[in-house]
DRENKE-244967 format. One record per residue: x, y, z of N, C-alpha, C in turn; residue in one letter. Coordinates in steps of 0.1 Angstrom, whole numbers, padded with zeros to 4 digits, always signed. Each point is the difference from the previous one (the first is absolute). Layout:
DRENKE-244967
XYZXYZXYZa;...
END
This chain:
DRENKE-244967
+0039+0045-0063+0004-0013+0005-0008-0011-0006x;+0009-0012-0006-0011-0010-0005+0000-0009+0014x;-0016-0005+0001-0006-0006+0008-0001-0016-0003x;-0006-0010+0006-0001-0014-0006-0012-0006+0006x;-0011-0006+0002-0007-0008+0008+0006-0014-0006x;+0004-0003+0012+0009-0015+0004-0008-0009+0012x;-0001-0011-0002-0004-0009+0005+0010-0012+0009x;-0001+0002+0014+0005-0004+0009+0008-0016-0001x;+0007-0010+0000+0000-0009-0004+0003-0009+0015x;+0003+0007+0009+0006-0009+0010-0003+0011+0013x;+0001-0009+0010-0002+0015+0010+0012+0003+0010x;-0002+0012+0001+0016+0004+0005-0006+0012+0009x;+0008+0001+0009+0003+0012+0013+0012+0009-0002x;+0001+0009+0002+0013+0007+0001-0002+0011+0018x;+0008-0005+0013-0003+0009+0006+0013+0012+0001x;-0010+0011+0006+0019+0013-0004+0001-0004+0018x;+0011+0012+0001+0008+0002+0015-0012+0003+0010x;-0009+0006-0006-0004+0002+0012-0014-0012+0009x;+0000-0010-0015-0006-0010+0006-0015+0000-0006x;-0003+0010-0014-0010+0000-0005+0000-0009-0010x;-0009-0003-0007-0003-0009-0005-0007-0002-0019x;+0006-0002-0008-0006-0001-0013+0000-0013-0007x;-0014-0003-0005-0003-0011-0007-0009-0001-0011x;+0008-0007-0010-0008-0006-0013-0005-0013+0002x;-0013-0004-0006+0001-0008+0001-0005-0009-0012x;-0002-0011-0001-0001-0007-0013-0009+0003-0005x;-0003-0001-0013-0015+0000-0005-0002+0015-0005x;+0002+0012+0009-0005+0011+0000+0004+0006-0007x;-0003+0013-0007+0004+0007-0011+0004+0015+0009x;+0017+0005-0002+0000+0009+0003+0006+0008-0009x;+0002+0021+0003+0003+0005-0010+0013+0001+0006x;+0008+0001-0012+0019-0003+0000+0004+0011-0009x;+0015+0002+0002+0007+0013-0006+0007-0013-0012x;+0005+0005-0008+0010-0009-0006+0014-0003+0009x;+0005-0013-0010+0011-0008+0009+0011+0010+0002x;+0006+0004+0011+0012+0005-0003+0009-0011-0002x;+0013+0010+0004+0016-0006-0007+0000-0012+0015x;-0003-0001+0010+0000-0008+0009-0007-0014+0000x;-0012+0005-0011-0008-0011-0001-0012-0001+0010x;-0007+0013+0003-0008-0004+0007-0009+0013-0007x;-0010+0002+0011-0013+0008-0009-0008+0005+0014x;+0000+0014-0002-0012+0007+0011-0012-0002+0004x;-0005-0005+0010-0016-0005+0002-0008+0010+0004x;-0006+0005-0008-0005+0016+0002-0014-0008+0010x;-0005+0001+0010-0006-0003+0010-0006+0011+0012x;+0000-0009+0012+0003+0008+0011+0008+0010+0002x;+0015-0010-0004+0016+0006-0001+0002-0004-0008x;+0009+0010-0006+0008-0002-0013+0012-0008+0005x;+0001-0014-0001+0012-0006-0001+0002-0012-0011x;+0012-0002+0000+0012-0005-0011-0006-0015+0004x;+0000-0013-0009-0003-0006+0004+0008-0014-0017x;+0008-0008+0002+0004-0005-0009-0007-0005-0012x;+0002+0004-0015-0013+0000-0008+0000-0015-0002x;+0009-0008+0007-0005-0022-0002-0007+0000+0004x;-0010+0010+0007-0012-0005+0004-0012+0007-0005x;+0001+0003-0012-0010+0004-0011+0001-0006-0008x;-0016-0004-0008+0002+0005-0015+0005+0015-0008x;+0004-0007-0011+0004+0015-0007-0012+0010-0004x;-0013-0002-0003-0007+0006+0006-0006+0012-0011x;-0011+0005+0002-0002+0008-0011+0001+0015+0000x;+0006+0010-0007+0003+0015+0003-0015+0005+0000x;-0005+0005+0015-0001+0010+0006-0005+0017-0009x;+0008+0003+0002+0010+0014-0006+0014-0002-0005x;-0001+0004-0015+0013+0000-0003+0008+0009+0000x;+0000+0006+0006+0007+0013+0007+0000+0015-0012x;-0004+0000-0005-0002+0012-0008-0015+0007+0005x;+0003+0015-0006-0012+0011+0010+0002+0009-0008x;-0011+0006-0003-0004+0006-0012-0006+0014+0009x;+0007+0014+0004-0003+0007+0006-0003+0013-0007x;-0017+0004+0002-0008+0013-0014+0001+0010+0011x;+0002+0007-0006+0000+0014+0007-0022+0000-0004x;-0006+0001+0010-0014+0002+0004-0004+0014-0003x;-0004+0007-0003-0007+0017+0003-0014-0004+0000x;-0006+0008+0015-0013-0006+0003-0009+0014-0009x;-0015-0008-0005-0008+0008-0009-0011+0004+0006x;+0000-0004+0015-0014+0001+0005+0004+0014+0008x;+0011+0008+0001+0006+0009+0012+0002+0010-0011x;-0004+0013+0007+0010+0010-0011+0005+0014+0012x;+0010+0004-0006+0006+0009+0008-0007+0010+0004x;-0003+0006+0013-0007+0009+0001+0003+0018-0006x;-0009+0007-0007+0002+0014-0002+0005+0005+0008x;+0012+0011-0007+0002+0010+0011-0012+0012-0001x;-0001+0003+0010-0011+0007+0005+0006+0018+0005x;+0012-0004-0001+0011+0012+0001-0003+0008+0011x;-0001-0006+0015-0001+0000+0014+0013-0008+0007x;
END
């Protein structure tokens, strides 16, 4: 997943149904998912919520979503002998 650090521009609340509470607020630098097709961007936080990206900068990548995964074989361990018991 590419990531972004984006910078707040304006400050906004979003509350859900049940009356909880999320907020950006100006100035601050938070980490964001990229824009979707809606036009908004994930505030990876407390809670992960959607939050419209007009109130970012565009912001600098993070992670650009690529992962480079090694198969490891540890050198410090070796299998034990069979002892033929």
């Amino acid at each position: 997943m590419k990531t972004f650090n984006r910078v707040c521009i304006k400050d906004y609340s979003i509350v859900d149904q049940e009356g909880n509470t999320a907020t950006v607020e100006k100035g601050k630098k938070y980490l964001t998912s990229n824009v979707n097709s809606d036009g908004e961007v994930k505030v990876f936080s407390k809670f992960w919520v959607f939050f419209p990206f007009e109130l970012f900068t565009v912001g600098e990548i993070f992670t650009d979503g690529t992962f480079s995964f090694k198969k490891v074989v540890p050198t410090c361990f070796s299998m034990p002998k069979n002892t033929g018991n």
